[in-house]
mmCIF file of the N, C-alpha and C atoms, coordinates in Angstrom:
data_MODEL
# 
_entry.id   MODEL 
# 
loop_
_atom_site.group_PDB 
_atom_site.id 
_atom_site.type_symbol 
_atom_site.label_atom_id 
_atom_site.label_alt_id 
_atom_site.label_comp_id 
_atom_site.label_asym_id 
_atom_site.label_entity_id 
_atom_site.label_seq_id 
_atom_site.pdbx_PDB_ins_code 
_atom_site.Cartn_x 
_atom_site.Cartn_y 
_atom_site.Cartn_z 
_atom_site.occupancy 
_atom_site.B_iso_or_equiv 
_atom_site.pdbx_formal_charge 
_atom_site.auth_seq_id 
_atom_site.auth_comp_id 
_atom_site.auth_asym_id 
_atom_site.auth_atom_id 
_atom_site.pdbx_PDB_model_num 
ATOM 1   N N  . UNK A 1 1  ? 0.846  -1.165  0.000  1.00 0.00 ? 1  UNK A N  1 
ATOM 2   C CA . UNK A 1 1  ? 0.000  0.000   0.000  1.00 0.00 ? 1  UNK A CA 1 
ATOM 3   C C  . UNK A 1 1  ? 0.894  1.231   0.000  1.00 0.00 ? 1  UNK A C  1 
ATOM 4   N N  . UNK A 1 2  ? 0.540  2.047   -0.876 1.00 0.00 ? 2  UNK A N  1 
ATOM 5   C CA . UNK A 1 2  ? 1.316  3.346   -0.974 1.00 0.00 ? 2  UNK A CA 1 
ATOM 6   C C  . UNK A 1 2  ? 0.116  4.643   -1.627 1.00 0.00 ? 2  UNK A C  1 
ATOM 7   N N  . UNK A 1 3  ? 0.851  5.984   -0.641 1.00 0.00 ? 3  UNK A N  1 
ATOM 8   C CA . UNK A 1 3  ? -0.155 7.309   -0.540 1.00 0.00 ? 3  UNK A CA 1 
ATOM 9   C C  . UNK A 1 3  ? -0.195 7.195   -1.830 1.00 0.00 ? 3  UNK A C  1 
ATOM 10  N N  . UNK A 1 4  ? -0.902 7.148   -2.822 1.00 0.00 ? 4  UNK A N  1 
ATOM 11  C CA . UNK A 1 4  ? -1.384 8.231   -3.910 1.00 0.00 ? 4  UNK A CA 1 
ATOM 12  C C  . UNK A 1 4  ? -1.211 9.429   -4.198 1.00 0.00 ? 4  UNK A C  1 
ATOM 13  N N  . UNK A 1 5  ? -0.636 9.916   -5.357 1.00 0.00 ? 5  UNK A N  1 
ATOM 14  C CA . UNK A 1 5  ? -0.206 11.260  -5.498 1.00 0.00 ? 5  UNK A CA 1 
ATOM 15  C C  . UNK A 1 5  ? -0.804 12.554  -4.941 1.00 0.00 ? 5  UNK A C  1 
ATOM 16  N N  . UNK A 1 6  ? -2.162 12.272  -5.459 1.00 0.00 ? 6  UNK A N  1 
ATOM 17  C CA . UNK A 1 6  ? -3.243 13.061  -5.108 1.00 0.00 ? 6  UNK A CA 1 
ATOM 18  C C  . UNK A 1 6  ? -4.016 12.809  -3.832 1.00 0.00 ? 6  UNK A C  1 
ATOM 19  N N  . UNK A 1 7  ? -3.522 11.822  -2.919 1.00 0.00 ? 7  UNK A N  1 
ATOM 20  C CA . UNK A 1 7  ? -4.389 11.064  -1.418 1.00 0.00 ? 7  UNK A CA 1 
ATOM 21  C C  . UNK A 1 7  ? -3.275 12.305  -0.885 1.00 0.00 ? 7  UNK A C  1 
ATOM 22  N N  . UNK A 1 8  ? -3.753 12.652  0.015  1.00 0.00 ? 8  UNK A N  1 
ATOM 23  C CA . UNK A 1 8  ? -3.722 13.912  1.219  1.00 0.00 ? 8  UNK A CA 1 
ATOM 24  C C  . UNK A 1 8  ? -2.905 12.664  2.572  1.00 0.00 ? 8  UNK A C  1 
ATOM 25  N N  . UNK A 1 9  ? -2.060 13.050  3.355  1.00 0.00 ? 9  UNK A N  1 
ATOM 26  C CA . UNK A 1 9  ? -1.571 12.657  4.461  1.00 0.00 ? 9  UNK A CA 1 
ATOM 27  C C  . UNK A 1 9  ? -2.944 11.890  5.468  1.00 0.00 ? 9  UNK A C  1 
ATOM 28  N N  . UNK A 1 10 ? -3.658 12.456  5.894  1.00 0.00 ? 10 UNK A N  1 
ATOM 29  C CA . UNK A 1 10 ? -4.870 11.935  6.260  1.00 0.00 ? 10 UNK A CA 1 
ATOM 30  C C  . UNK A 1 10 ? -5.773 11.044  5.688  1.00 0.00 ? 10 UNK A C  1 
ATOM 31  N N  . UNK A 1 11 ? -5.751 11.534  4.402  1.00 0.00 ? 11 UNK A N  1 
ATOM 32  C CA . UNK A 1 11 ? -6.976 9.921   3.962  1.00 0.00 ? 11 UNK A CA 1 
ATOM 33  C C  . UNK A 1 11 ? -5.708 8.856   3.737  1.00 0.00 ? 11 UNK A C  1 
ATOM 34  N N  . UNK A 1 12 ? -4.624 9.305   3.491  1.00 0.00 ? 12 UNK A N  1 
ATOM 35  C CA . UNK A 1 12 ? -3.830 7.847   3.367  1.00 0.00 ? 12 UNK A CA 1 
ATOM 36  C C  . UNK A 1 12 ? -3.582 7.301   4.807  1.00 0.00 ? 12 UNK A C  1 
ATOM 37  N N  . UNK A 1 13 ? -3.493 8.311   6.051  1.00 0.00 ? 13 UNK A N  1 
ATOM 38  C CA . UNK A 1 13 ? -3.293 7.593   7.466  1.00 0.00 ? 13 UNK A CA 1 
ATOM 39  C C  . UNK A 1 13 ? -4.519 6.907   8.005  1.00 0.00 ? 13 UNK A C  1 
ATOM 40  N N  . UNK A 1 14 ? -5.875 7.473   7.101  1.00 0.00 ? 14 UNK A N  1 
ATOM 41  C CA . UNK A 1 14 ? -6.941 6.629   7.384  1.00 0.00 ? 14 UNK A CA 1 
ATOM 42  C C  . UNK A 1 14 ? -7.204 5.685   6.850  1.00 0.00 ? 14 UNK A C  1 
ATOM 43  N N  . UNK A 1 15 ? -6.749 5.023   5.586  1.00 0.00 ? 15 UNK A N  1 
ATOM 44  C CA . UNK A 1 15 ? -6.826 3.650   4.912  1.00 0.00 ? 15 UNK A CA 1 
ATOM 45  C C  . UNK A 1 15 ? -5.879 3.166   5.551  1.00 0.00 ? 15 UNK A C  1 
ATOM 46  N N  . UNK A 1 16 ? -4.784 3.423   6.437  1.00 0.00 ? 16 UNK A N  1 
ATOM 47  C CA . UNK A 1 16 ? -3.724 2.564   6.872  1.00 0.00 ? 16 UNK A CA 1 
ATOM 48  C C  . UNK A 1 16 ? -4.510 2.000   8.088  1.00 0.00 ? 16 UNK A C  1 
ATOM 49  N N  . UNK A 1 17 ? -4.863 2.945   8.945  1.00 0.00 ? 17 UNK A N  1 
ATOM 50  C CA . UNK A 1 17 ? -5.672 3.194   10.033 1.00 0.00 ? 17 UNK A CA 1 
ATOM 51  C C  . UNK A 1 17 ? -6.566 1.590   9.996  1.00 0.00 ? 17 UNK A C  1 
ATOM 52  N N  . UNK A 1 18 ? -7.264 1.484   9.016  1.00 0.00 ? 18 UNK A N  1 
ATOM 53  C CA . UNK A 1 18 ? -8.193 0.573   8.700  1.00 0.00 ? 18 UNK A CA 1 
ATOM 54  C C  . UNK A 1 18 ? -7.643 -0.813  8.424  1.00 0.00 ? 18 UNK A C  1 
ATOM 55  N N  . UNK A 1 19 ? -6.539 -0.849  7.701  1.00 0.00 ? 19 UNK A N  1 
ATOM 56  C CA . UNK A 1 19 ? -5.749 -1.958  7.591  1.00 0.00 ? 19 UNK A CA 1 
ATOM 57  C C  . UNK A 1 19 ? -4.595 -2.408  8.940  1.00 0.00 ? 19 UNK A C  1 
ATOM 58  N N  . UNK A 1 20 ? -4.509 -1.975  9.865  1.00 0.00 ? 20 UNK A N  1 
ATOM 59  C CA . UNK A 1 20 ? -4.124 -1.950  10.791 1.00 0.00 ? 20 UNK A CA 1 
ATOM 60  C C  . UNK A 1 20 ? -5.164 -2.465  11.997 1.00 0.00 ? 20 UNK A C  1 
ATOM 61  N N  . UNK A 1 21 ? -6.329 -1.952  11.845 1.00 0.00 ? 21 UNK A N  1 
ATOM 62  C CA . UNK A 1 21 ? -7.475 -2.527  12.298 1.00 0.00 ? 21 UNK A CA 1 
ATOM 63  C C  . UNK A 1 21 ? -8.245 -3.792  12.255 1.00 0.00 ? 21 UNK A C  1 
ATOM 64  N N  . UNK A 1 22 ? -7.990 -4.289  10.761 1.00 0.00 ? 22 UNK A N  1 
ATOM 65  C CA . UNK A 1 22 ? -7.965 -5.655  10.678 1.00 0.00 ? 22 UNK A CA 1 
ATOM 66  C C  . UNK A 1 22 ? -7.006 -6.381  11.189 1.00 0.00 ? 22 UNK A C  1 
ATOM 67  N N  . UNK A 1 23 ? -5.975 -5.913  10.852 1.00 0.00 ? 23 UNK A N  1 
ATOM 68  C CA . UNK A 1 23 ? -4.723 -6.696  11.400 1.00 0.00 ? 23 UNK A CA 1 
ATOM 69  C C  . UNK A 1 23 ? -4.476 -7.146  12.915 1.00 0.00 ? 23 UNK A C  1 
ATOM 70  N N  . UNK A 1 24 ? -5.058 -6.641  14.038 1.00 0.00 ? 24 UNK A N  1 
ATOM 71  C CA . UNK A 1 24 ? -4.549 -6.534  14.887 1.00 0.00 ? 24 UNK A CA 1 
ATOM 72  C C  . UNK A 1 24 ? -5.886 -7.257  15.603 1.00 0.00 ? 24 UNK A C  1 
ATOM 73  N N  . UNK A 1 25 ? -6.346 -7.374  14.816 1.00 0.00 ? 25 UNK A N  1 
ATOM 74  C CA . UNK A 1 25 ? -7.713 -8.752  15.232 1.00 0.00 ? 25 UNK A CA 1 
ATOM 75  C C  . UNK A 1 25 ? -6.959 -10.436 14.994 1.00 0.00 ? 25 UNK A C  1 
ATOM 76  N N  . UNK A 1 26 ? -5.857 -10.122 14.472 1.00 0.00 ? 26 UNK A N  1 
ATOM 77  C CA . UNK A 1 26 ? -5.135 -11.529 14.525 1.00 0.00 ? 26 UNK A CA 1 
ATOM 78  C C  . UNK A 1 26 ? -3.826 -11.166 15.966 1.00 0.00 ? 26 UNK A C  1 
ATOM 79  N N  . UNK A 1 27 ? -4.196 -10.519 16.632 1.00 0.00 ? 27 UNK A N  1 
ATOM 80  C CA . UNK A 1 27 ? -2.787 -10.214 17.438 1.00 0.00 ? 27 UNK A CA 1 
ATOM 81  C C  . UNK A 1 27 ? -2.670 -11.388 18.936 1.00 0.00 ? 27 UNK A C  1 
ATOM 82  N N  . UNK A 1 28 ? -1.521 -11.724 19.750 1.00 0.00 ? 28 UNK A N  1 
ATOM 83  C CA . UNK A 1 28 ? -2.054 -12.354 20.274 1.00 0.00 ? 28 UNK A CA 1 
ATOM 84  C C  . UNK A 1 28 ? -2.659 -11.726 21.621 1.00 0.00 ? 28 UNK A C  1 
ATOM 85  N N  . UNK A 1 29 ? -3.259 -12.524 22.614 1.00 0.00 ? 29 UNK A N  1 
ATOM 86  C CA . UNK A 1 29 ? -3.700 -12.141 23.204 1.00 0.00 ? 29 UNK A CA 1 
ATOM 87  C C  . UNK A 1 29 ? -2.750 -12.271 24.611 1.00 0.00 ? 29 UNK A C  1 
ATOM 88  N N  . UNK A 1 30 ? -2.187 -11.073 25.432 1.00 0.00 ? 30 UNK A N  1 
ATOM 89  C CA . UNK A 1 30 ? -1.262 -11.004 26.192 1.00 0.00 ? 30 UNK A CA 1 
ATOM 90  C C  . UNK A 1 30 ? -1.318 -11.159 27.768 1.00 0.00 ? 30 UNK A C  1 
ATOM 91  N N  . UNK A 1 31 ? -1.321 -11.850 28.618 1.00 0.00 ? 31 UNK A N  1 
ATOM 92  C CA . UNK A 1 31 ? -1.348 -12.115 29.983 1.00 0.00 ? 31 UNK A CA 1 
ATOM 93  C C  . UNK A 1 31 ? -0.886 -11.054 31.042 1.00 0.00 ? 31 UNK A C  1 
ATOM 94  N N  . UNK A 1 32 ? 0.738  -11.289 30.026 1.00 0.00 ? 32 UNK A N  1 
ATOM 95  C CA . UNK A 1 32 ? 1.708  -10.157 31.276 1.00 0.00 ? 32 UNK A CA 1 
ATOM 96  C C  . UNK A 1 32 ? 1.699  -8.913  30.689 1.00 0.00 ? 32 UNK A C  1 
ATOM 97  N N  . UNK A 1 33 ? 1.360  -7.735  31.429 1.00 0.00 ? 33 UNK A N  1 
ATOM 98  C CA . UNK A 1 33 ? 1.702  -6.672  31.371 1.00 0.00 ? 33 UNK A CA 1 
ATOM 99  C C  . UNK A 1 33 ? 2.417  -6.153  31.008 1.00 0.00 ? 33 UNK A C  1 
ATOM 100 N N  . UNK A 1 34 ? 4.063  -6.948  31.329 1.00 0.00 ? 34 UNK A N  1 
ATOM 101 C CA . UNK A 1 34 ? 5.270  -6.166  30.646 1.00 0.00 ? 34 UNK A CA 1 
ATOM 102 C C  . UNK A 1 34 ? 5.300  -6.587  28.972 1.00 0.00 ? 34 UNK A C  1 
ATOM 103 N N  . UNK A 1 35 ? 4.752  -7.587  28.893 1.00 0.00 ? 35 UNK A N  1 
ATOM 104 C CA . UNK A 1 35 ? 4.970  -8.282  27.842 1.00 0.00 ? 35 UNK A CA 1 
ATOM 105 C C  . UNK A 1 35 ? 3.759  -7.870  26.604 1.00 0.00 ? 35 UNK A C  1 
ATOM 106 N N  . UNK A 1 36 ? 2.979  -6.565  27.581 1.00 0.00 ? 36 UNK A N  1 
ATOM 107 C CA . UNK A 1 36 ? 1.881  -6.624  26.692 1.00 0.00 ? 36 UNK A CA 1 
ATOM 108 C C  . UNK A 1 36 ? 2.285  -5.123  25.747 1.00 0.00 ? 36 UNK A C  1 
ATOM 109 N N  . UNK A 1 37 ? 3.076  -4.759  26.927 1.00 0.00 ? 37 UNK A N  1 
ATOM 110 C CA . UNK A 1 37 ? 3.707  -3.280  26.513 1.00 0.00 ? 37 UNK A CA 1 
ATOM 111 C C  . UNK A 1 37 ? 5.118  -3.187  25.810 1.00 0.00 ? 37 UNK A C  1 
ATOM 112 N N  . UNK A 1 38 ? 5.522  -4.573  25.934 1.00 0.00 ? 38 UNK A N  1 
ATOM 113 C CA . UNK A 1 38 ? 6.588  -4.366  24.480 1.00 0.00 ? 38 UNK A CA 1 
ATOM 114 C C  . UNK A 1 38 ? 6.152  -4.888  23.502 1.00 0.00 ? 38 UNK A C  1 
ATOM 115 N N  . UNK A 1 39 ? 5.232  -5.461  23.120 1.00 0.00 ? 39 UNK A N  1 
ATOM 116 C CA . UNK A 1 39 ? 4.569  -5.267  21.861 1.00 0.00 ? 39 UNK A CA 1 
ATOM 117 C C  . UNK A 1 39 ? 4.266  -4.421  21.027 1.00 0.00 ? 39 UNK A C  1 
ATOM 118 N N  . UNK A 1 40 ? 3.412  -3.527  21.935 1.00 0.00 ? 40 UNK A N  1 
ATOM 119 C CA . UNK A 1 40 ? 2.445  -2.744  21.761 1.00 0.00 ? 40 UNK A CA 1 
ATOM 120 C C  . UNK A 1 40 ? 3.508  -1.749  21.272 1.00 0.00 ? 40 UNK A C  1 
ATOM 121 N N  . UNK A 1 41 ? 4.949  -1.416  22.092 1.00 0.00 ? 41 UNK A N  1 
ATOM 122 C CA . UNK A 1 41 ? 6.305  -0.601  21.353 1.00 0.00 ? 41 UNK A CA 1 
ATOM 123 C C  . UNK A 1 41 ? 6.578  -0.874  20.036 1.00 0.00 ? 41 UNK A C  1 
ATOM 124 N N  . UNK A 1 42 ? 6.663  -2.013  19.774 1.00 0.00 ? 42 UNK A N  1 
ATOM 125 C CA . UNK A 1 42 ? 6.960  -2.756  18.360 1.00 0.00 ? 42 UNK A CA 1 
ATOM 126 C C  . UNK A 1 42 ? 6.368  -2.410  17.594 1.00 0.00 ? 42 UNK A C  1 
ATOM 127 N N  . UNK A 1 43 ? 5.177  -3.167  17.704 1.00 0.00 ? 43 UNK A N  1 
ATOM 128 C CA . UNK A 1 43 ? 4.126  -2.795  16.923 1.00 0.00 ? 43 UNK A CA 1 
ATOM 129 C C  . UNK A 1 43 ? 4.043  -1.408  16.401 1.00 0.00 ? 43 UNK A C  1 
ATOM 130 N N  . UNK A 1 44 ? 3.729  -0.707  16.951 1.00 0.00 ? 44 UNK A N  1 
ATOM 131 C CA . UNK A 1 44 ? 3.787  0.980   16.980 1.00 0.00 ? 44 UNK A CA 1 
ATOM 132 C C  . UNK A 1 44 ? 5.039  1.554   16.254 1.00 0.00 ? 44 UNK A C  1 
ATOM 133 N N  . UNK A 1 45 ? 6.050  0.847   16.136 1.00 0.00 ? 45 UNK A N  1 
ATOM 134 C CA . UNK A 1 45 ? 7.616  1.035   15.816 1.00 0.00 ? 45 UNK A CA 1 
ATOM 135 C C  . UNK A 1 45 ? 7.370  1.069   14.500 1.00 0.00 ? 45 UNK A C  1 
ATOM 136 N N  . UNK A 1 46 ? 6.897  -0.345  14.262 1.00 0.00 ? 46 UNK A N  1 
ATOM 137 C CA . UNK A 1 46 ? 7.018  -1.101  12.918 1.00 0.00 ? 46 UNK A CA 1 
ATOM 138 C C  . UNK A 1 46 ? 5.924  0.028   11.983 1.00 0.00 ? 46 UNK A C  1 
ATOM 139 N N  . UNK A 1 47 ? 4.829  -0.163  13.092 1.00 0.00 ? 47 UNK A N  1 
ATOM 140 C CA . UNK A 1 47 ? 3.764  0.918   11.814 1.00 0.00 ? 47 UNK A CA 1 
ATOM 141 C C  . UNK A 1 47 ? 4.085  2.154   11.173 1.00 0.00 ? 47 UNK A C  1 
ATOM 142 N N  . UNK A 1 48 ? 4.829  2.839   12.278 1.00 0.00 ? 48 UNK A N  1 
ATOM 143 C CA . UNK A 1 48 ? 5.572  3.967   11.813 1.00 0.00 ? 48 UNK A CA 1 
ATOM 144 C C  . UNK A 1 48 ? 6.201  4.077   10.897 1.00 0.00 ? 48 UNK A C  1 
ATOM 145 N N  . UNK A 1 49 ? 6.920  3.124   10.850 1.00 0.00 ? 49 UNK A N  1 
ATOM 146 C CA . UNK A 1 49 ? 8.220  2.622   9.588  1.00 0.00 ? 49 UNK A CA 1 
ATOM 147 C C  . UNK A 1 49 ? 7.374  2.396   8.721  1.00 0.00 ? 49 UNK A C  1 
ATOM 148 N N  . UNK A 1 50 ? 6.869  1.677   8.456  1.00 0.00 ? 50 UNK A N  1 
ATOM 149 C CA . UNK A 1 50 ? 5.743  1.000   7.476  1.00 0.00 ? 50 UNK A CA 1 
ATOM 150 C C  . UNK A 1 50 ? 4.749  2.175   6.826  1.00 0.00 ? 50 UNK A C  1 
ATOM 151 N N  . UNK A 1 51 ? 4.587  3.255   7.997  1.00 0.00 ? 51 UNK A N  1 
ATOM 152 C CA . UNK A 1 51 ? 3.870  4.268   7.106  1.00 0.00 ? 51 UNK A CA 1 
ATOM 153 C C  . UNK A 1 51 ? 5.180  5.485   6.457  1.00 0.00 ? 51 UNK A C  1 
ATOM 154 N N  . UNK A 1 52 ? 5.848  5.154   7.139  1.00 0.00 ? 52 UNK A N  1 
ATOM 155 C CA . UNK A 1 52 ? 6.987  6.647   6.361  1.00 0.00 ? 52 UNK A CA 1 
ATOM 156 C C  . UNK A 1 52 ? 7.358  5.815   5.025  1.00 0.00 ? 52 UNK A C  1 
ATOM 157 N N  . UNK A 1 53 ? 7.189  4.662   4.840  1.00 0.00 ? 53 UNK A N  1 
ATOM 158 C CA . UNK A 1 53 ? 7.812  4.076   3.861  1.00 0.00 ? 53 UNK A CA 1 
ATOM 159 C C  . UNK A 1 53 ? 6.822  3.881   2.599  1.00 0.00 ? 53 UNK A C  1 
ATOM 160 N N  . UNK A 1 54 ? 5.675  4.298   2.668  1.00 0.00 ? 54 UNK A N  1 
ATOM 161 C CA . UNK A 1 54 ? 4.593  4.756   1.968  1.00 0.00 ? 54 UNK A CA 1 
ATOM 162 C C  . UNK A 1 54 ? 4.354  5.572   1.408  1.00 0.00 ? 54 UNK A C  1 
ATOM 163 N N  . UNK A 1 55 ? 4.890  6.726   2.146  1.00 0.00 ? 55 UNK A N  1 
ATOM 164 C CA . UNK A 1 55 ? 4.448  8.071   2.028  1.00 0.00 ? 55 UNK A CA 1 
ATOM 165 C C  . UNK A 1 55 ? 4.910  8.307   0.389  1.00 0.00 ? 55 UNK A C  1 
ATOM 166 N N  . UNK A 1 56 ? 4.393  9.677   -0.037 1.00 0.00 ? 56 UNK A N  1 
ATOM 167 C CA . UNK A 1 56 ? 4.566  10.166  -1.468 1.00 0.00 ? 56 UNK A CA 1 
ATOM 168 C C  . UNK A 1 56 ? 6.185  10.509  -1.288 1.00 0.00 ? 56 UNK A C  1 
ATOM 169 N N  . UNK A 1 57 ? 7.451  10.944  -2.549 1.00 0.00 ? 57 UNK A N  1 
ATOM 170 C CA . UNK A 1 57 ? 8.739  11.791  -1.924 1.00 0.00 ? 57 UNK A CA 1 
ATOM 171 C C  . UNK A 1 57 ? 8.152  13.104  -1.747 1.00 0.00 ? 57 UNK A C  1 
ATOM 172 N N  . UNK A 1 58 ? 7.451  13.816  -1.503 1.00 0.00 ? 58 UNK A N  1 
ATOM 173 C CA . UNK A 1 58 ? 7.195  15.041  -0.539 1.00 0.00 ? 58 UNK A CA 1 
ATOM 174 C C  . UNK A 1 58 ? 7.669  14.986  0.553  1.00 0.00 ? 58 UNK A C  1 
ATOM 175 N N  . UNK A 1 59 ? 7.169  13.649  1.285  1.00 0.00 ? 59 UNK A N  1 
ATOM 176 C CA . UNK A 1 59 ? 7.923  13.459  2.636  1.00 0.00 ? 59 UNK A CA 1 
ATOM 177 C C  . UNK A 1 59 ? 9.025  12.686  2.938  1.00 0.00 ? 59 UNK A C  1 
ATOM 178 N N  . UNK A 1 60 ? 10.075 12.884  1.810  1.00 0.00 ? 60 UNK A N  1 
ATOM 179 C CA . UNK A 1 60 ? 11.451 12.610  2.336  1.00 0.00 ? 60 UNK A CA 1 
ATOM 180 C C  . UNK A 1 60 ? 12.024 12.739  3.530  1.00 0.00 ? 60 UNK A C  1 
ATOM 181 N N  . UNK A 1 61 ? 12.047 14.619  3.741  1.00 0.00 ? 61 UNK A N  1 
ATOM 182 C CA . UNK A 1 61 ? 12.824 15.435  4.570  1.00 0.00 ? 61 UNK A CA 1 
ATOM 183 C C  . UNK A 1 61 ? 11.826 14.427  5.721  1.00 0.00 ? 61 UNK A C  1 
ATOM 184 N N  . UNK A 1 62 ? 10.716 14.281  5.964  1.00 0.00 ? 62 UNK A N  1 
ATOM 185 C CA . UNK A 1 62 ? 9.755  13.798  7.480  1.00 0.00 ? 62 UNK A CA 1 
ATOM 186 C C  . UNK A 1 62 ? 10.940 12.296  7.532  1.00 0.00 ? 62 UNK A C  1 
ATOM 187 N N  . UNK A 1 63 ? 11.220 11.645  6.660  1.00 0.00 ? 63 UNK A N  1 
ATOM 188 C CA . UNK A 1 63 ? 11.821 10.163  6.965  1.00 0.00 ? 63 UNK A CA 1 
ATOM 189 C C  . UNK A 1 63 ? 13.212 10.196  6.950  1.00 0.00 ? 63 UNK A C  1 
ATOM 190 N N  . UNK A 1 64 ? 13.603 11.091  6.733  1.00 0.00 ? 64 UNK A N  1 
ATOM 191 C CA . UNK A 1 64 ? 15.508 11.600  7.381  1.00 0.00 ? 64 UNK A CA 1 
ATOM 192 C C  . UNK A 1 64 ? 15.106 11.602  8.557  1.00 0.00 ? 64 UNK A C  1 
ATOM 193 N N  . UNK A 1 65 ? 14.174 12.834  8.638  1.00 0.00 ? 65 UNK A N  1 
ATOM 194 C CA . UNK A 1 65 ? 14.402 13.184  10.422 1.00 0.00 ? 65 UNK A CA 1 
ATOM 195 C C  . UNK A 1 65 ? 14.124 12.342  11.293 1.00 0.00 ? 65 UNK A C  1 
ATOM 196 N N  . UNK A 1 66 ? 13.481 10.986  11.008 1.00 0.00 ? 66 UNK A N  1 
ATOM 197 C CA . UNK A 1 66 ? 12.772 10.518  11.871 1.00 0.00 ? 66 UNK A CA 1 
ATOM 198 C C  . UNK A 1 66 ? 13.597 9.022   11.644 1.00 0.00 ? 66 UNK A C  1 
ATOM 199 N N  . UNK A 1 67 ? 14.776 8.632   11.189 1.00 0.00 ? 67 UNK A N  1 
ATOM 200 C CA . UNK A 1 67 ? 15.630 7.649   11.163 1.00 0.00 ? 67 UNK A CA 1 
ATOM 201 C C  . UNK A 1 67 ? 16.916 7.986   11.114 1.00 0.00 ? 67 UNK A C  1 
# 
C-alpha cells in the first residue's frame, strides 16, 4: 500500500488506520503486562516505519528526520 499522489496525508493515514485494524484482530492475546507493553512498542515502531515508507517523496525530509 502506498499514498497516492493526489491522497492527502490523512486519507492515506486513514486507509492505513483501517488496515491496521484488521490486522490486529489476529494479534495475540497477552497475559503479562510487561509483555503486553513491548509489543504494543513494536508494533507501533514497525507501523511507523511502514507508514513513512509509503508516504509520497514530498515526505522525504519527514523520513531523514525521523531515522
Amino acid at each position: 500500500m502506498c499514498q497516492e499522489p493526489s491522497q492527502s496525508i490523512n486519507q492515506f493515514l486513514s486507509q492505513m488506520y483501517g488496515v491496521w485494524d484488521q490486522l490486529s484482530l489476529s494479534e495475540p492475546a497477552w497475559n503479562d503486562a510487561t509483555d503486553a507493553q513491548k509489543f504494543t512498542t513494536y508494533r507501533d515502531q514497525q507501523r511507523l516505519i511502514l507508514l513513512l515508507m509509503a508516504l509520497t517523496t514530498d515526505f522525504e525530509h519527514v523520513r531523514v528526520l525521523v531515522t
